[in-house]
PDB file of N, CA, C and O in Angstrom:
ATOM      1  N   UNK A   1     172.923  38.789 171.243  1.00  0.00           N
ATOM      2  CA  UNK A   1     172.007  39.892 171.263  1.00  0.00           C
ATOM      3  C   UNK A   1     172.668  41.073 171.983  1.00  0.00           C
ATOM      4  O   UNK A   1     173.188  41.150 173.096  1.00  0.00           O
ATOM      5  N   UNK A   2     172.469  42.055 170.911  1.00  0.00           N
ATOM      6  CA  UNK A   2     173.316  43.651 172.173  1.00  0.00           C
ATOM      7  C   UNK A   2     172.101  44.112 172.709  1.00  0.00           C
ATOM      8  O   UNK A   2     171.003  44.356 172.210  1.00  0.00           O
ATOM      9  N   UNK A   3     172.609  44.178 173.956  1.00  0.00           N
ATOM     10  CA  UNK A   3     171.897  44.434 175.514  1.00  0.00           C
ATOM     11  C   UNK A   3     172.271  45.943 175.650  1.00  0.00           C
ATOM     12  O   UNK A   3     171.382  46.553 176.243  1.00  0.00           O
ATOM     13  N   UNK A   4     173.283  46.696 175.290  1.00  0.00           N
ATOM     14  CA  UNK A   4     174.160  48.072 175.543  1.00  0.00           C
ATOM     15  C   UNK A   4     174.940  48.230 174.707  1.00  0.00           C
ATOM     16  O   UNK A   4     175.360  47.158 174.270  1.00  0.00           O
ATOM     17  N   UNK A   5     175.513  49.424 174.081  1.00  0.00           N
ATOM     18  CA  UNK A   5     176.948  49.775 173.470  1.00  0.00           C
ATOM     19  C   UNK A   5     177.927  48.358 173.931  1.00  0.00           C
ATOM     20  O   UNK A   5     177.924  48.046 175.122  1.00  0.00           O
ATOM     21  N   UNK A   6     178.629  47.654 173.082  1.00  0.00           N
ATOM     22  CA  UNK A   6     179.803  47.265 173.327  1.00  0.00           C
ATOM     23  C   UNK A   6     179.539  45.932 174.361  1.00  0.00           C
ATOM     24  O   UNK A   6     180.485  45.248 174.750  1.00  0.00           O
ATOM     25  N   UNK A   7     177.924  45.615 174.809  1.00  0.00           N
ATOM     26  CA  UNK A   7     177.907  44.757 175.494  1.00  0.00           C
ATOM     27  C   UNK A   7     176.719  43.912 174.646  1.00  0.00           C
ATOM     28  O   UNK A   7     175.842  44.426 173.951  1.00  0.00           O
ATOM     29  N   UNK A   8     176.975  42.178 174.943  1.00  0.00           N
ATOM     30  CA  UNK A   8     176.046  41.501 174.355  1.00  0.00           C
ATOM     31  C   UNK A   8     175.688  40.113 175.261  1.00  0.00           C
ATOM     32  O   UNK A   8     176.139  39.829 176.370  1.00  0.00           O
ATOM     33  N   UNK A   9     174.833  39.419 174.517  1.00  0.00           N
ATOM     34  CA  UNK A   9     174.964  38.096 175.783  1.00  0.00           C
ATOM     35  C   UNK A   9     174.423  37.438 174.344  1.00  0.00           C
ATOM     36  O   UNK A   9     173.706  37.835 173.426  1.00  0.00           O
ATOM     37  N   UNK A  10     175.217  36.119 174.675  1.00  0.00           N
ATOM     38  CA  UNK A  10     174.711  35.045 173.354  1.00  0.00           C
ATOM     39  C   UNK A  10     174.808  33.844 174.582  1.00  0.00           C
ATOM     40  O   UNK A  10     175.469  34.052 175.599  1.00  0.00           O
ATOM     41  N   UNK A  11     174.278  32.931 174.418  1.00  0.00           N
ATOM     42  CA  UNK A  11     174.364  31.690 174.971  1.00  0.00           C
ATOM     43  C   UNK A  11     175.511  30.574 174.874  1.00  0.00           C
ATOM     44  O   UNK A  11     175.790  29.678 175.671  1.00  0.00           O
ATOM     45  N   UNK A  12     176.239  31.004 173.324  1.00  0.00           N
ATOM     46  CA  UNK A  12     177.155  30.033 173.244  1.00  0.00           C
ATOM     47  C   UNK A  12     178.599  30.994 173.648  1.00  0.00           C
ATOM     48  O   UNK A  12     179.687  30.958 173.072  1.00  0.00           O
ATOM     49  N   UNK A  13     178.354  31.506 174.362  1.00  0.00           N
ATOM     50  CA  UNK A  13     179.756  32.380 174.663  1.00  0.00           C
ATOM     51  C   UNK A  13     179.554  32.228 176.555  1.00  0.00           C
ATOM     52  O   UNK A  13     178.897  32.941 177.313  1.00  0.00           O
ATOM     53  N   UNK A  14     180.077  31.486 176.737  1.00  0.00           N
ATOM     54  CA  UNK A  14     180.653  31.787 178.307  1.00  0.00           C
ATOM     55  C   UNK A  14     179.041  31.778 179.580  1.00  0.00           C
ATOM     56  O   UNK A  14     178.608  32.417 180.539  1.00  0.00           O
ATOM     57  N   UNK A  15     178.589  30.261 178.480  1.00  0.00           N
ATOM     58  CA  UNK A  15     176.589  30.292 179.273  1.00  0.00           C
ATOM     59  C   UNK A  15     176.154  31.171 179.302  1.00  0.00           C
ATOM     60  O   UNK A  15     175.499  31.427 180.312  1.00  0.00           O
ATOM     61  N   UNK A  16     176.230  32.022 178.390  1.00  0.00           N
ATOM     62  CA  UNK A  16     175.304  33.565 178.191  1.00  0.00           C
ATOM     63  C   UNK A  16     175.500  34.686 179.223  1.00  0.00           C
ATOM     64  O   UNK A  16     174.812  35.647 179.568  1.00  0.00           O
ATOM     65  N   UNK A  17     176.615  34.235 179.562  1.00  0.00           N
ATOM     66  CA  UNK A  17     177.219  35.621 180.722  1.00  0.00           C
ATOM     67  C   UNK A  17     177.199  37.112 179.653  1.00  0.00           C
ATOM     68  O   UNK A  17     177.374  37.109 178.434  1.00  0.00           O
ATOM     69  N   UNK A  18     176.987  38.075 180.356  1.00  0.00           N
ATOM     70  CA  UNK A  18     177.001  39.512 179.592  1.00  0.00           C
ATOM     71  C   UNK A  18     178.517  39.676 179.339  1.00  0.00           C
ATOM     72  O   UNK A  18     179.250  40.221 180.165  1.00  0.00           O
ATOM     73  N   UNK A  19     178.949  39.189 178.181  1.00  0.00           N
ATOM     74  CA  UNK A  19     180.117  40.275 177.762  1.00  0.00           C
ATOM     75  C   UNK A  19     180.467  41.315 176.829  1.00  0.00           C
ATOM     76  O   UNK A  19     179.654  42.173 176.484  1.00  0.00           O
ATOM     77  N   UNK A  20     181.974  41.253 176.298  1.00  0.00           N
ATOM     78  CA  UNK A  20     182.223  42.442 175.791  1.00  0.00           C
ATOM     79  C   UNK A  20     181.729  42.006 174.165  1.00  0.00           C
ATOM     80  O   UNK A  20     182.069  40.847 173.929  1.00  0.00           O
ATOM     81  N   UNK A  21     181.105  42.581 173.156  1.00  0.00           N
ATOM     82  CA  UNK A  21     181.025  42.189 171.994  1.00  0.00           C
ATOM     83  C   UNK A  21     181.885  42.157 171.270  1.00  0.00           C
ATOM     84  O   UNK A  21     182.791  42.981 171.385  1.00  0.00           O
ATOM     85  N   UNK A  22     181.907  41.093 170.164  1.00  0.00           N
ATOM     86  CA  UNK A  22     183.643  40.597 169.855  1.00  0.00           C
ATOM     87  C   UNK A  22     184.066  39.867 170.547  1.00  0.00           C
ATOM     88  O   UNK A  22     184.906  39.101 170.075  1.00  0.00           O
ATOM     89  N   UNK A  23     183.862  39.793 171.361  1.00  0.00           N
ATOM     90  CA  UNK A  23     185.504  39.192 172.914  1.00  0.00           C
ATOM     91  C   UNK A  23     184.763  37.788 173.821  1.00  0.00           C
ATOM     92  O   UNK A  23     183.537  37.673 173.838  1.00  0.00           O
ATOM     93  N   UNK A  24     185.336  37.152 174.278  1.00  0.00           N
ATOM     94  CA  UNK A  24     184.828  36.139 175.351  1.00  0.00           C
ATOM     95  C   UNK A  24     185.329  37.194 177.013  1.00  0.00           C
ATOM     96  O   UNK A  24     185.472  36.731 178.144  1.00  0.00           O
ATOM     97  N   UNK A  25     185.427  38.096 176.740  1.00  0.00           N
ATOM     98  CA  UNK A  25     185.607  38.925 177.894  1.00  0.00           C
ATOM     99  C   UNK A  25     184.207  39.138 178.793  1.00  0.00           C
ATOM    100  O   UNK A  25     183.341  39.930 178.420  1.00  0.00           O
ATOM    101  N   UNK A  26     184.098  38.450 179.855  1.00  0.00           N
ATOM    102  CA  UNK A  26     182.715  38.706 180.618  1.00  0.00           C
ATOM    103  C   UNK A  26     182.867  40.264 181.305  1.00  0.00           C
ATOM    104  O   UNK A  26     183.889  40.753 181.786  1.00  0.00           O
ATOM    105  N   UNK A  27     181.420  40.923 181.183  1.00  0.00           N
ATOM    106  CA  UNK A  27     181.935  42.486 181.901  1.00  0.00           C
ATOM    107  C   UNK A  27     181.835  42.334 183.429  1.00  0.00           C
ATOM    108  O   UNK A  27     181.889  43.355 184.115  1.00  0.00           O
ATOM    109  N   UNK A  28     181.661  40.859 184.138  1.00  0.00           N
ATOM    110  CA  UNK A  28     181.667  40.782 185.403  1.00  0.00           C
ATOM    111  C   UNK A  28     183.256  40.898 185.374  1.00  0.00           C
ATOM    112  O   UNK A  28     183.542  41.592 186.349  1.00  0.00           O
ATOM    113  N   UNK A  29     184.336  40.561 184.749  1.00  0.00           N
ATOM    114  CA  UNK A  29     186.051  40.167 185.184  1.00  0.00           C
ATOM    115  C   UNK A  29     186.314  41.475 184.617  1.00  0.00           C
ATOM    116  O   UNK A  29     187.527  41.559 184.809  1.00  0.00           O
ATOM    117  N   UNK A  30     185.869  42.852 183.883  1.00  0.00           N
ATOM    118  CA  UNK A  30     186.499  43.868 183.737  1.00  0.00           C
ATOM    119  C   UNK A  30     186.330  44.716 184.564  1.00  0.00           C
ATOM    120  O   UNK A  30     187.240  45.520 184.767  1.00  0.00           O
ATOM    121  N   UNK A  31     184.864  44.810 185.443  1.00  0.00           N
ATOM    122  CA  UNK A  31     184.603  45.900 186.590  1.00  0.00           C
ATOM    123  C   UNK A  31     185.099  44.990 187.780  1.00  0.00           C
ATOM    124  O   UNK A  31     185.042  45.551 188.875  1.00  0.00           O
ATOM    125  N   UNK A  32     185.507  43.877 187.781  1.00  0.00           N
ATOM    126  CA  UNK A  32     186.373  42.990 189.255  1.00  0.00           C
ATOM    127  C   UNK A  32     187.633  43.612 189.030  1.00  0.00           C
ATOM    128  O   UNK A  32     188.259  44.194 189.916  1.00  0.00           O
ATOM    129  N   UNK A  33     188.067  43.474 187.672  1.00  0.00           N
ATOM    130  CA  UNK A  33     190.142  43.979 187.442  1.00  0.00           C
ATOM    131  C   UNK A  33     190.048  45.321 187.621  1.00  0.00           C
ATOM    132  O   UNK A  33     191.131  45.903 187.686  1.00  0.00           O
ATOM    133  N   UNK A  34     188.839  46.135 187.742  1.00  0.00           N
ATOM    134  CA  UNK A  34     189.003  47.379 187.832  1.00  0.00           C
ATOM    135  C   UNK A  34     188.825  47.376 189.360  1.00  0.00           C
ATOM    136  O   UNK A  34     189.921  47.637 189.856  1.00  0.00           O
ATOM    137  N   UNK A  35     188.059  47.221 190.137  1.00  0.00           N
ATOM    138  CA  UNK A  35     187.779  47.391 191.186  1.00  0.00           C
ATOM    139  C   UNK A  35     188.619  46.487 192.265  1.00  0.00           C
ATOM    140  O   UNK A  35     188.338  46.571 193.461  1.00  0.00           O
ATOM    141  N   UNK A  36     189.581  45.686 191.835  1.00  0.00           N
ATOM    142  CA  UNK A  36     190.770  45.266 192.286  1.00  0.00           C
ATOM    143  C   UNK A  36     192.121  46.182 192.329  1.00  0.00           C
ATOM    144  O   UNK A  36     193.085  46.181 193.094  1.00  0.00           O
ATOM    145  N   UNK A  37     191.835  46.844 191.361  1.00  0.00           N
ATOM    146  CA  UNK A  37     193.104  47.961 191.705  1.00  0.00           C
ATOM    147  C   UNK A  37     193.914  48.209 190.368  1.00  0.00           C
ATOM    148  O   UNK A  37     194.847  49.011 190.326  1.00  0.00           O
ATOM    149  N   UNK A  38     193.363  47.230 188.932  1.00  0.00           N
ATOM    150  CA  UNK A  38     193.431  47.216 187.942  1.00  0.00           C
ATOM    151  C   UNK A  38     193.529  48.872 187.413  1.00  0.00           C
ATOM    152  O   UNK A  38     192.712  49.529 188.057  1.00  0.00           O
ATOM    153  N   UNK A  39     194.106  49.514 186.670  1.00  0.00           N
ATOM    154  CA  UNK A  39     193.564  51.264 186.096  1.00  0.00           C
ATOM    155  C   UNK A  39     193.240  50.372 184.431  1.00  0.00           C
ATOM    156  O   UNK A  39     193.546  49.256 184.010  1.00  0.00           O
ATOM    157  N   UNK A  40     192.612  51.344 183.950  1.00  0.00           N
ATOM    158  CA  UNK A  40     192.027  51.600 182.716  1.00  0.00           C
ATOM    159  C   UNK A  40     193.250  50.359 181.612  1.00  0.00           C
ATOM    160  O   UNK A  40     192.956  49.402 180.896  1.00  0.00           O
ATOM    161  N   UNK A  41     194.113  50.760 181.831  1.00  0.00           N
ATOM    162  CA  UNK A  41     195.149  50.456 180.903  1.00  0.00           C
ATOM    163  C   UNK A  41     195.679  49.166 180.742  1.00  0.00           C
ATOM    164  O   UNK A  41     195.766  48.531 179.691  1.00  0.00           O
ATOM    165  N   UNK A  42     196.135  48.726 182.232  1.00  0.00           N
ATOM    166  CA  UNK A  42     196.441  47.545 182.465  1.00  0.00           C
ATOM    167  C   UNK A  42     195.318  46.528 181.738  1.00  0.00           C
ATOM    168  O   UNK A  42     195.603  45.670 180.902  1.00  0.00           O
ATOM    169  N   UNK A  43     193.815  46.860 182.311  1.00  0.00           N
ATOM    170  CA  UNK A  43     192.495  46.417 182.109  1.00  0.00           C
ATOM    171  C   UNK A  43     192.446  45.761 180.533  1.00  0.00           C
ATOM    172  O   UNK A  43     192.206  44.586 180.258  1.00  0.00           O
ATOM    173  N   UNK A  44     192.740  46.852 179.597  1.00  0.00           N
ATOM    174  CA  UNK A  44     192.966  47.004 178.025  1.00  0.00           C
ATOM    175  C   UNK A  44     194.051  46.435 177.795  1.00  0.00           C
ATOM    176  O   UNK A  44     193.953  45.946 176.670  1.00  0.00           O
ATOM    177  N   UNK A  45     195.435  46.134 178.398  1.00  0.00           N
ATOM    178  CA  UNK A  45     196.398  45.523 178.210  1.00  0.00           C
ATOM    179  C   UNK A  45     196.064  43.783 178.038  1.00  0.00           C
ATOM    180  O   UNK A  45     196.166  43.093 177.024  1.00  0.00           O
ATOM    181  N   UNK A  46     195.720  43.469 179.154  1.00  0.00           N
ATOM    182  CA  UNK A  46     195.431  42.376 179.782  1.00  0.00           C
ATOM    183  C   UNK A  46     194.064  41.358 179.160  1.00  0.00           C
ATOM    184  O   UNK A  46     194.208  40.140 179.052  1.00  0.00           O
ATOM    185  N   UNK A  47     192.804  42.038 178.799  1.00  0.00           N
ATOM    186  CA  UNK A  47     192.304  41.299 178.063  1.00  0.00           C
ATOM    187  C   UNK A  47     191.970  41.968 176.018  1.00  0.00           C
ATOM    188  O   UNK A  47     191.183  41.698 175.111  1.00  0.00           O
ATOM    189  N   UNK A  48     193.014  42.799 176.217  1.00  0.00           N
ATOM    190  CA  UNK A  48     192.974  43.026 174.405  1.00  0.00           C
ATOM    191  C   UNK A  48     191.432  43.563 174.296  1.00  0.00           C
ATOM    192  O   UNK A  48     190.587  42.846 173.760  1.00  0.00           O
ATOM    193  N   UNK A  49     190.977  45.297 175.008  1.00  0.00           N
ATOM    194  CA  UNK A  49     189.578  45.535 175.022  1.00  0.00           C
ATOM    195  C   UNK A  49     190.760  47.052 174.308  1.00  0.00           C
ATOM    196  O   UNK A  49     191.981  47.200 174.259  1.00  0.00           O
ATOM    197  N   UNK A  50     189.647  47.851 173.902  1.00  0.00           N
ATOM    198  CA  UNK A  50     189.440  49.594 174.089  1.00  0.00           C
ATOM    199  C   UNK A  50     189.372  50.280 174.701  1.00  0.00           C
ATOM    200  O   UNK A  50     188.436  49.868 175.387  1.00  0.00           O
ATOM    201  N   UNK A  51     189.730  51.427 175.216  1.00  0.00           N
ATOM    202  CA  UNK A  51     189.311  52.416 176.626  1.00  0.00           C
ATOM    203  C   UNK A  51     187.314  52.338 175.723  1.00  0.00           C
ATOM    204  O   UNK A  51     186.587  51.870 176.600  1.00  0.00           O
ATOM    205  N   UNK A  52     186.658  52.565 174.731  1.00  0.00           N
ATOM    206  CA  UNK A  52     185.717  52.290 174.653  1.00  0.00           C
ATOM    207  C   UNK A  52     184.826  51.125 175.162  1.00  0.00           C
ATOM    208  O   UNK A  52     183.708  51.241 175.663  1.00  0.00           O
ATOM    209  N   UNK A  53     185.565  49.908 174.930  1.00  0.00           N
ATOM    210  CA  UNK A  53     184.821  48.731 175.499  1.00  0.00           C
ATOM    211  C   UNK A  53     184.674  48.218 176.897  1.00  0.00           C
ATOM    212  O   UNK A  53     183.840  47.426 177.336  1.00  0.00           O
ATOM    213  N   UNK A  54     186.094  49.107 177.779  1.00  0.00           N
ATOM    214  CA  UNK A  54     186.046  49.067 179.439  1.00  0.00           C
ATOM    215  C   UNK A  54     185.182  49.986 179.888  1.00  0.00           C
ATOM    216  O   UNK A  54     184.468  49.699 180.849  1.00  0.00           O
ATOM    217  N   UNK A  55     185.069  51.648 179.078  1.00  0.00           N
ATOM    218  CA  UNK A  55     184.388  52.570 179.521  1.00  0.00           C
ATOM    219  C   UNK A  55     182.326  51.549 179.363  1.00  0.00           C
ATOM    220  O   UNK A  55     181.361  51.671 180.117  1.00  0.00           O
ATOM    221  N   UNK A  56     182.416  51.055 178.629  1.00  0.00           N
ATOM    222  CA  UNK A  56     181.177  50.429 177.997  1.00  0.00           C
ATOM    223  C   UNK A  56     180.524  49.829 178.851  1.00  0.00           C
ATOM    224  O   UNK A  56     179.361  50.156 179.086  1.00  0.00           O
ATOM    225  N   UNK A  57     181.356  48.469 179.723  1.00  0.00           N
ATOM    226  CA  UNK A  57     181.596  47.802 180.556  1.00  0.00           C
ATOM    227  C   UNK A  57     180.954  48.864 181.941  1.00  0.00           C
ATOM    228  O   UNK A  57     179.807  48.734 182.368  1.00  0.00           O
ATOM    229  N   UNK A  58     181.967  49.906 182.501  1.00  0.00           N
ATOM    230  CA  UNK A  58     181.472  50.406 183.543  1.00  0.00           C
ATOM    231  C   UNK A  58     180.110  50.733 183.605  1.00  0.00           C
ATOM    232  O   UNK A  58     179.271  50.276 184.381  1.00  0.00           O
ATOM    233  N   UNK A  59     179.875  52.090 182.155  1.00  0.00           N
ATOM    234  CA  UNK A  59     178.432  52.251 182.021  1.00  0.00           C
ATOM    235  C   UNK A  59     177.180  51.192 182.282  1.00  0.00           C
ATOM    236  O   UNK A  59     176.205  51.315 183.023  1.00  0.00           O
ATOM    237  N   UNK A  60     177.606  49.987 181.304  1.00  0.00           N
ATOM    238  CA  UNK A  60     176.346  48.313 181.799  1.00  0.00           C
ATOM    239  C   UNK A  60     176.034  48.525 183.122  1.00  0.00           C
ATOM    240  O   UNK A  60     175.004  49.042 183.555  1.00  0.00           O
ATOM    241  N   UNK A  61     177.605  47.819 184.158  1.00  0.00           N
ATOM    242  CA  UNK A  61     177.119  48.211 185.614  1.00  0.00           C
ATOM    243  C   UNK A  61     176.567  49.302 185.926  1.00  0.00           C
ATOM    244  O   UNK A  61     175.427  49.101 186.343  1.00  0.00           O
ATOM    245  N   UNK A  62     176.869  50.410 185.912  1.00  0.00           N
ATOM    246  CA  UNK A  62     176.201  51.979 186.511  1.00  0.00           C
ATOM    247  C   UNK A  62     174.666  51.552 186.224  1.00  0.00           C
ATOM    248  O   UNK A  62     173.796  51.301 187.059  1.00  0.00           O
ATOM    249  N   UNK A  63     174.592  51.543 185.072  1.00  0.00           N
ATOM    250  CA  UNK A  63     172.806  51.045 184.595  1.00  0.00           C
ATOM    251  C   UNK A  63     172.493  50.153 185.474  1.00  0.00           C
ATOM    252  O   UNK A  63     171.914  50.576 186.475  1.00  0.00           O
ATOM    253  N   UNK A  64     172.733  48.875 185.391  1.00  0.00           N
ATOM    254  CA  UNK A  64     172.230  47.892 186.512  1.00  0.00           C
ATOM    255  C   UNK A  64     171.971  48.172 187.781  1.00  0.00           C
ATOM    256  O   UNK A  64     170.955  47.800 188.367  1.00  0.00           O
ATOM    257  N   UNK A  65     172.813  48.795 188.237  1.00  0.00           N
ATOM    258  CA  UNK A  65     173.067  49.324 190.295  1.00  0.00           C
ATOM    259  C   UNK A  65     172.380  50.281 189.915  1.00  0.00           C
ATOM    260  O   UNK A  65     171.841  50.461 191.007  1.00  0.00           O
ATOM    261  N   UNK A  66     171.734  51.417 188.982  1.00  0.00           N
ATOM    262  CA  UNK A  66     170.996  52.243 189.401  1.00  0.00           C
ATOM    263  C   UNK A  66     169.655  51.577 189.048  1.00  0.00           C
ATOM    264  O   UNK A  66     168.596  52.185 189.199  1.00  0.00           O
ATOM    265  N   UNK A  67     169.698  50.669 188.707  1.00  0.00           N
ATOM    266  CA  UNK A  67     167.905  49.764 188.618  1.00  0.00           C
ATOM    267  C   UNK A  67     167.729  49.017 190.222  1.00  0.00           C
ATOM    268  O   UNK A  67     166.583  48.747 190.584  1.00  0.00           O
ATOM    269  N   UNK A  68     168.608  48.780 190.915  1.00  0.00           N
ATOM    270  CA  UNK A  68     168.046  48.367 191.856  1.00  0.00           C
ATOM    271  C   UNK A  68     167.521  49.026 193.284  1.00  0.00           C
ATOM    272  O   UNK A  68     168.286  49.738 193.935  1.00  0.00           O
ATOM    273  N   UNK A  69     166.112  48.736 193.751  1.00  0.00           N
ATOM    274  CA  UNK A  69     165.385  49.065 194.250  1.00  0.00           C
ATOM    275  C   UNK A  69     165.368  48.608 195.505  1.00  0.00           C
ATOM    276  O   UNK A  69     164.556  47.683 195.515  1.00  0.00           O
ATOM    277  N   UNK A  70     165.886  48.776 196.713  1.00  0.00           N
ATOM    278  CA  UNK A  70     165.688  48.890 197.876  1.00  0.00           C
ATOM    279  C   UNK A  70     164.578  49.212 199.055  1.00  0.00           C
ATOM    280  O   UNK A  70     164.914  49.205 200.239  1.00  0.00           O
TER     281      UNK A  70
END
């Protein structure tokens, strides 16, 4: 099921973790390789994504962290 641009969650892919659509790429290990020190490129090198499907990835998170309520 697509949840966002470029993001989906199915159950038989990786226990229904949110990933990249197409890919067994979870978008939890693309905003970690990014926020490890990973740049854009390496990111796309490394698991065979798009500057579309990493940019995709960030956007999901941004959405999520701005839903939470403190």
């Amino acid at each position: 099921m697509e949840i966002a641009p470029y993001i989906t969650i199915n159950p038989d892919i990786h226990h229904g973790a949110v990933v990249i659509m197409g890919t067994r790429v979870p978008v939890s290990i693309v905003i970690g390789s990014l926020a490890g020190g990973m740049n854009f490129e390496e990111v796309m090198q490394e698991y065979e994504l798009t500057k579309e499907q990493v940019e995709a990835a960030l956007a999901y998170a941004a959405e999520l962290v701005a839903k939470i309520n403190f």
